[in-house]
C-alpha positions as CSV (number, residue, x, y, z in Angstrom):
1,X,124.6,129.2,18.8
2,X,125.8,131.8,21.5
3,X,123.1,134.1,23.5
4,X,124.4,137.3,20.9
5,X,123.0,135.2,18.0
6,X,119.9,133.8,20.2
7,X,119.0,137.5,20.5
8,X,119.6,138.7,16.9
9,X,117.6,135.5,15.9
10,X,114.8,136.8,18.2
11,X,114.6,140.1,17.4
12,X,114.4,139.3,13.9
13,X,111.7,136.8,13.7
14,X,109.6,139.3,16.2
15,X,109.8,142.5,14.7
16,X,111.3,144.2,17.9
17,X,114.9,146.1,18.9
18,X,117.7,143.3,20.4
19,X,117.5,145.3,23.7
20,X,113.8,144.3,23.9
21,X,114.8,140.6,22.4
22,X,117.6,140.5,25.0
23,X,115.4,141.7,28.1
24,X,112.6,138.9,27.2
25,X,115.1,136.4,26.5
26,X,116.4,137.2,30.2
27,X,112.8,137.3,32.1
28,X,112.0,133.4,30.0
29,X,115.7,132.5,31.7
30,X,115.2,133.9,35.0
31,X,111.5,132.8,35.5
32,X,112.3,129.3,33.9
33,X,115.3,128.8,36.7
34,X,112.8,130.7,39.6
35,X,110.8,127.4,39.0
36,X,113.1,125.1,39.1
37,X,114.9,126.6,41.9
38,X,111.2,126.3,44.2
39,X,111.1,122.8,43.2
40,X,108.3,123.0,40.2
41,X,108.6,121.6,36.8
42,X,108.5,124.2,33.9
43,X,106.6,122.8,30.3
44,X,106.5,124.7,27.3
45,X,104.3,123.0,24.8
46,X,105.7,121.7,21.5
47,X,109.1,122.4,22.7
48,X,109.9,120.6,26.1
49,X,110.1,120.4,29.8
50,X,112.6,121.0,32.4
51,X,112.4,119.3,35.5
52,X,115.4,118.8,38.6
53,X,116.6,115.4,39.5
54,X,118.4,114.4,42.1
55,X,121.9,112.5,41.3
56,X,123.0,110.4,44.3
57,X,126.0,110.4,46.0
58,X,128.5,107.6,44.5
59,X,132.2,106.8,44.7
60,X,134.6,107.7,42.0
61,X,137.8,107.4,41.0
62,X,140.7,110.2,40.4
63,X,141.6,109.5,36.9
64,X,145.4,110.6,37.8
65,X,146.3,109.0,40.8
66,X,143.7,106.3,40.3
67,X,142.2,107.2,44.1
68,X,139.4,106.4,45.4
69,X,136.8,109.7,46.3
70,X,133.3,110.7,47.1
71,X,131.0,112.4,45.0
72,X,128.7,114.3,46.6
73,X,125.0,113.9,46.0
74,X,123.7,116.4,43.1
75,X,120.4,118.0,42.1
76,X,120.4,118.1,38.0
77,X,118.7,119.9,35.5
78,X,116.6,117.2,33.5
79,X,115.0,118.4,29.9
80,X,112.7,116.2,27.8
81,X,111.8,117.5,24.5
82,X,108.3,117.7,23.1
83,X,107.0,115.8,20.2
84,X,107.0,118.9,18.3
85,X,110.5,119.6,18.8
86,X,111.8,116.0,18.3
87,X,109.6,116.2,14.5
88,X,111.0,119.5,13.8
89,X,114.5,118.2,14.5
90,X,114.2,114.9,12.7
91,X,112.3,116.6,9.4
């Protein structure tokens, strides 16, 4: 599913225009990454948390040339589902 069909999906099941669907759709994105990005976890109930990780720096290997090279250390976006979500899913 693409955002365009996120949005119609929204504005449907809410009752409201996709230009008001689309704006909250944004503002749950925006304030969802503002957390992250400050360092705190996010958790919606019955459908998940986010959380960042950190992902240490590790060798690789260029699959090309076969190369050695150094992978810089990473912070990742980590998401756990809910119970919830996981029953919904599996139903």
């Amino acid at each position: 599913m693409r955002q365009k069909s996120l949005v119609s999906t929204v504005a449907e099941k809410a009752g409201i225009s996709q230009q008001e669907a689309d704006a909250a759709l944004r503002a749950v994105f925006d304030a969802i990454s503002d957390h992250l990005t400050s360092g705190d976890a996010v958790k919606v109930p019955g459908f998940g948390g986010f959380e960042i990780g950190e992902r240490a720096a590790r060798k690789g290997r260029n699959p090309a040339t076969g190369e050695e090279i150094d992978i810089a250390a990473a912070k990742v976006v980590k998401f756990k589902p809910a119970k919830g979500l996981k029953d919904v899913v599996n139903a």
